[in-house]
C-alpha positions in Angstrom: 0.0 0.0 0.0 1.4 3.6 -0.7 0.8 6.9 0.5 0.0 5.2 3.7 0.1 8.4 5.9 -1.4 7.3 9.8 -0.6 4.0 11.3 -2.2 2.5 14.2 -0.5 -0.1 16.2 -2.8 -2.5 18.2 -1.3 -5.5 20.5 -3.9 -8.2 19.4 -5.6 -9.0 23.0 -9.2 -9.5 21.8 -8.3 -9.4 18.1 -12.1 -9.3 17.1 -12.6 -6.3 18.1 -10.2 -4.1 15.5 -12.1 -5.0 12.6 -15.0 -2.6 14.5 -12.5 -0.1 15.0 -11.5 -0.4 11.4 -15.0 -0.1 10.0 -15.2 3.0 12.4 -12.4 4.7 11.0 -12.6 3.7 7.0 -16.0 5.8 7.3 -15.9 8.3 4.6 -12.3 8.1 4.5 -9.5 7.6 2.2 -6.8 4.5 2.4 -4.6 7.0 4.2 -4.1 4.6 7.1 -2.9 1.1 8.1 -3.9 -1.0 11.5 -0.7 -3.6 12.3 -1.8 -6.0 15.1 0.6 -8.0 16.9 0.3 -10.6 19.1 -0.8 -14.4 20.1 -4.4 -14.0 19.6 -4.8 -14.4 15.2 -8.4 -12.6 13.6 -11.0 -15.0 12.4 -12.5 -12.8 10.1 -10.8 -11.8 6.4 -8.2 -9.3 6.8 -8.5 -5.9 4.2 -5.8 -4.5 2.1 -4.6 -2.1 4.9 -4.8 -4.0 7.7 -1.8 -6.2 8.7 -1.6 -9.1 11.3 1.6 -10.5 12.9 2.0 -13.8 15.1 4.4 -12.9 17.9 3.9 -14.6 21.6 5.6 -11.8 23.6 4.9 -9.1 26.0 2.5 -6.1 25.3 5.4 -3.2 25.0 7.2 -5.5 22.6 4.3 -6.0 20.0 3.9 -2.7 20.1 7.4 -1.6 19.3 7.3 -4.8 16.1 4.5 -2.9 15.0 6.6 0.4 14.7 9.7 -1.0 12.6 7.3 -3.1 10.8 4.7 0.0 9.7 4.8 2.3 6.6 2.8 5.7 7.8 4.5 8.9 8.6 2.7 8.6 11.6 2.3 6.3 14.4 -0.7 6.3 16.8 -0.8 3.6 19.3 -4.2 2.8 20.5 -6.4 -0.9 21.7 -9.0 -2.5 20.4 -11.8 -1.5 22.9 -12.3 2.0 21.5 -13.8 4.3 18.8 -13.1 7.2 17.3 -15.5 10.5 16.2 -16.6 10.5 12.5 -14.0 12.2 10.0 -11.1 11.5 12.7 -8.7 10.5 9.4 -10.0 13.9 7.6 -9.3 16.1 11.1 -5.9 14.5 11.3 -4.7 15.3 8.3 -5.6 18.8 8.4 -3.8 19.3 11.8 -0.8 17.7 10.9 -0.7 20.1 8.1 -1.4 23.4 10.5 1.1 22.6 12.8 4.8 21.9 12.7 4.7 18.3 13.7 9.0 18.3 14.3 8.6 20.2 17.4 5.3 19.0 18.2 2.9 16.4 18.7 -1.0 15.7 18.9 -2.4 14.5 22.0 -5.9 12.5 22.3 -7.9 12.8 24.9 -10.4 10.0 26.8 -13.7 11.4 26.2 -15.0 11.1 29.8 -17.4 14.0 31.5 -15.3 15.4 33.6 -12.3 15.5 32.1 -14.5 17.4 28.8 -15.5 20.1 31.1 -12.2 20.5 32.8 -11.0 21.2 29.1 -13.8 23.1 27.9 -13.3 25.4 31.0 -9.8 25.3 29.8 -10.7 26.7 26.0 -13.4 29.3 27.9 -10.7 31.4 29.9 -7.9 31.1 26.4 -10.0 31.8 23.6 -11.3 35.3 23.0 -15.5 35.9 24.1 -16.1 36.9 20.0 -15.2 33.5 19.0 -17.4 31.8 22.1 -20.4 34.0 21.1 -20.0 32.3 17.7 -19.5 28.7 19.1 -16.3 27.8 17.1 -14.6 26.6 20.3 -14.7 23.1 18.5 -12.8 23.8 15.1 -9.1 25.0 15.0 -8.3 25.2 19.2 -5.1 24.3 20.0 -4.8 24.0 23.5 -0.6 23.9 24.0 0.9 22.8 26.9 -2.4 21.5 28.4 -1.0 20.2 32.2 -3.1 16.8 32.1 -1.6 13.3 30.7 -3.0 12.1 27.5 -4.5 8.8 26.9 -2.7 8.4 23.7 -0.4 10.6 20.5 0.6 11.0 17.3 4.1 11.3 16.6 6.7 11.4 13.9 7.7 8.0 13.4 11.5 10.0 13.1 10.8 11.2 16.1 9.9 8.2 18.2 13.2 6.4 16.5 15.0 9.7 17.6 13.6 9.0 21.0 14.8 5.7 21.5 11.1 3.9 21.5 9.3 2.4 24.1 11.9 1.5 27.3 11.6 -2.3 27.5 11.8 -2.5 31.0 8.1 -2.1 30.8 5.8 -4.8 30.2 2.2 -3.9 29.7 1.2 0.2 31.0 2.8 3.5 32.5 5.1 3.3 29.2 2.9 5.8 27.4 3.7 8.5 30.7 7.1 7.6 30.4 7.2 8.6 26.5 5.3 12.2 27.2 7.5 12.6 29.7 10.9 11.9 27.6 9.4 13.9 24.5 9.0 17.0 27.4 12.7 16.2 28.0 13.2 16.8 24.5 11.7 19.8 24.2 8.7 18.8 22.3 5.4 20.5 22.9 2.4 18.9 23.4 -0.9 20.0 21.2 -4.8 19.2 22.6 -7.3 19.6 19.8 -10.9 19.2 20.7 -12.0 16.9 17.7 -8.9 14.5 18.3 -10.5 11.9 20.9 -11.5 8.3 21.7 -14.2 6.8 23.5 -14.3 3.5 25.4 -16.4 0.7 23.8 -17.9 -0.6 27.3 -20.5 -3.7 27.0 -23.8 -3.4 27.8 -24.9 -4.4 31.5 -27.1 -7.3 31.9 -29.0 -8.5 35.3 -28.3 -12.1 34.6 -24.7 -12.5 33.7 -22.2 -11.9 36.6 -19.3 -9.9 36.5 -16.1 -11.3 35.5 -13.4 -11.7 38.1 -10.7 -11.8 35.4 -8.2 -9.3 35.4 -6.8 -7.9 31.8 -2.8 -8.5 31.2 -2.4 -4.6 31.8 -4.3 -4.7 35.5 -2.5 -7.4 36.2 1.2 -5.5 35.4 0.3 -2.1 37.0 2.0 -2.2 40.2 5.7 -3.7 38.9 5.4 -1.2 35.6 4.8 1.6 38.5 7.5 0.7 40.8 9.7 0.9 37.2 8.6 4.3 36.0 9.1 5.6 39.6 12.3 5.1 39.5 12.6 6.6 36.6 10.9 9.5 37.3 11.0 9.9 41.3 13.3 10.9 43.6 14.3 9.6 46.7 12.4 12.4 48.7 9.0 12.1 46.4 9.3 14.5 44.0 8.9 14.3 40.6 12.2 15.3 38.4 12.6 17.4 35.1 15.3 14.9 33.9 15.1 11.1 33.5 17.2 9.4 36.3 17.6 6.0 33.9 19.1 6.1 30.8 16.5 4.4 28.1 17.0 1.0 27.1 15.1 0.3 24.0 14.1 -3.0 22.7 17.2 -4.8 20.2 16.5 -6.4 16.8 17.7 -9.6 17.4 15.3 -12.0 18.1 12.7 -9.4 19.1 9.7 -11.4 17.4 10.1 -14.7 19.4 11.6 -13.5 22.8 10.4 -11.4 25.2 13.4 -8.8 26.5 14.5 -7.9 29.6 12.0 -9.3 32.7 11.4 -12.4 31.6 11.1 -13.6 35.2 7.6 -11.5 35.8 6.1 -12.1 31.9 6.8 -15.9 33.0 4.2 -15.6 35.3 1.6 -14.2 34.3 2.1 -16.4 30.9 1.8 -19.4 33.3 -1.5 -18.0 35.3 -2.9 -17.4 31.7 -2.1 -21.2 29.9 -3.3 -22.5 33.4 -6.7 -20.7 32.5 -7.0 -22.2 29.3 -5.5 -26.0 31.3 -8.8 -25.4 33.4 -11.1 -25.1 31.0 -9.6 -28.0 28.9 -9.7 -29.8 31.8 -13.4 -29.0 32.2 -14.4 -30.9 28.9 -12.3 -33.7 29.3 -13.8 -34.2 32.5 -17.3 -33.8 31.0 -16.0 -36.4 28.6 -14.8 -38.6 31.1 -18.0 -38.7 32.9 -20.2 -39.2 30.3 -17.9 -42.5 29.0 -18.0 -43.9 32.8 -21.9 -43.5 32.9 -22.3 -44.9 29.2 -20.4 -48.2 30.5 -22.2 -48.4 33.5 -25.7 -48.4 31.8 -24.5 -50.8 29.7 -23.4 -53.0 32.7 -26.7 -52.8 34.3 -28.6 -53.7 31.3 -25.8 -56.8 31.1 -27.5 -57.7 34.5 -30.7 -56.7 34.5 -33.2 -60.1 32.5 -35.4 -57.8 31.5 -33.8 -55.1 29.7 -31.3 -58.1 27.9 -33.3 -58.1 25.0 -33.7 -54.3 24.3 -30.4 -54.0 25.3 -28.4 -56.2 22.7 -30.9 -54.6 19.9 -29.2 -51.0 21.4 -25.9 -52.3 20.7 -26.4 -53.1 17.7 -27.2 -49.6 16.9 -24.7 -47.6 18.9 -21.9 -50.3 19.2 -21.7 -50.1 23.1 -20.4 -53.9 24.8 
């Protein structure tokens, strides 16, 4: 595919999902973007032109960063397969990445949640001038630069996230994308808030019935040991946030990076283990059902052995079904 200009970089957890997010986003847009998902999990359904799928069994900031050396857009976007973006995203994209000087900048998106849209709205009230509120354009063309809160997720040169040094892999699954804002403040590379660039979390519908599910996602699961690694990263000894990185960046080597996880292998170990235990259980399940139903087969059969007066119906049933 050419003139490929945005690509998003999915790790393929429920891999399903992306072909919504695809059909969200081809909406009245060009092929002016590529999804790459990586990971264990393959698609069932039949993959388009500008979608690409590769197999690789290793940690969640590793897929990611295959995805990366492996894509063809100017841009790379990072984002999961859980959410949806607002119609004509593509088309609002490419106009802002035209406006502003993307080598010294880059485009934050925001979590469409309630609060945190009227803490930005508020935000836009007291910068932009009362002629342009009267005329409710506050939602076309507002940059909002240097806006104080984390974002979700960017766009960024893909020069610039190679200039960078990429995702650190000491991390496994989260906290990776604070570390990256954080490095690219370092760097002296401002951050740009547009009100039209968001996402919104896909959240299933609730149902009396059905219970909750106890199950925790790889991400929960990794949030307090990719914490205690981006605090010392970030934190010093008396609590206080630092303007420079205490840790030089270690970024993830070529060599072998498709089949082996790098750096803690020890803690991706085990939560690889809790997961192929899950899916032991639940083979287990059916080969006990199995089991069970064999065992009660053979002991109907015995009793009908026994039994004078089920002999007769019983050897026509074997001649049927084969059971002795």
């Amino acid at each position: 595919m050419h003139n490929i200009k945005f690509s998003f970089i999915i790790p393929s957890i429920s891999a399903d999902n992306c072909l919504r997010l695809y059909n969200n986003l081809i909406k009245k847009s060009k092929y002016i973007f590529e999804i790459i998902m990586v990971g264990p999990n393959r698609p069932i359904f039949k993959l388009p032109l500008n979608f690409i799928y590769i197999y690789s069994d290793v940690k969640i900031t590793q897929c990611l960063e295959i995805a990366v050396r492996n894509s063809n857009g100017e841009y790379i976007i990072p984002s999961v397969d859980d959410i949806l973006f607002p119609p004509y995203f593509i088309k609002t994209l490419n106009r802002y990445t035209k406006i502003v000087d993307m080598k010294k900048t880059y485009i934050g998106l925001w979590h469409f949640n309630n609060t945190f849209k009227n803490e930005i709205m508020n935000f836009v009230k007291r910068t932009v001038p009362s002629q342009e509120n009267k005329r409710k354009k506050i939602y076309t063309n507002v940059p909002l630069f240097s806006y104080e809160k984390m974002v979700m997720s960017l766009v960024l040169k893909k020069d610039i996230w190679y200039k960078i040094g990429g995702i650190d892999r000491r991390f496994i699954a989260s906290y990776w994308m604070e570390d990256m804002q954080k490095r690219l403040e370092e760097k002296s590379i401002k951050k740009v808030v547009f009100l039209e660039c968001f996402f919104h979390e896909v959240r299933p519908l609730k149902r009396k019935n059905i219970k909750k599910q106890k199950r925790k996602s790889i991400t929960i699961k990794c949030l307090p040991y990719d914490k205690k690694i981006y605090e010392t990263f970030w934190i010093k000894p008396n609590r206080k946030h630092s303007d420079k990185r205490l840790v030089p960046v270690e970024s993830f080597v070529n060599k072998n990076i498709m089949w082996f996880s790098q750096y803690n292998n020890e803690e991706w170990e085990k939560i690889q283990r809790k997961r192929n235990k899950r899916k032991g259980y639940f083979k287990n399940i059916f080969e006990n059902y199995y089991r069970k139903r064999i065992k009660r087969i053979k002991n109907e059969s015995i009793y009908y052995r026994n039994n004078r007066f089920c002999r007769k119906s019983f050897s026509r049933l074997s001649i049927r079904t084969n059971i002795r």
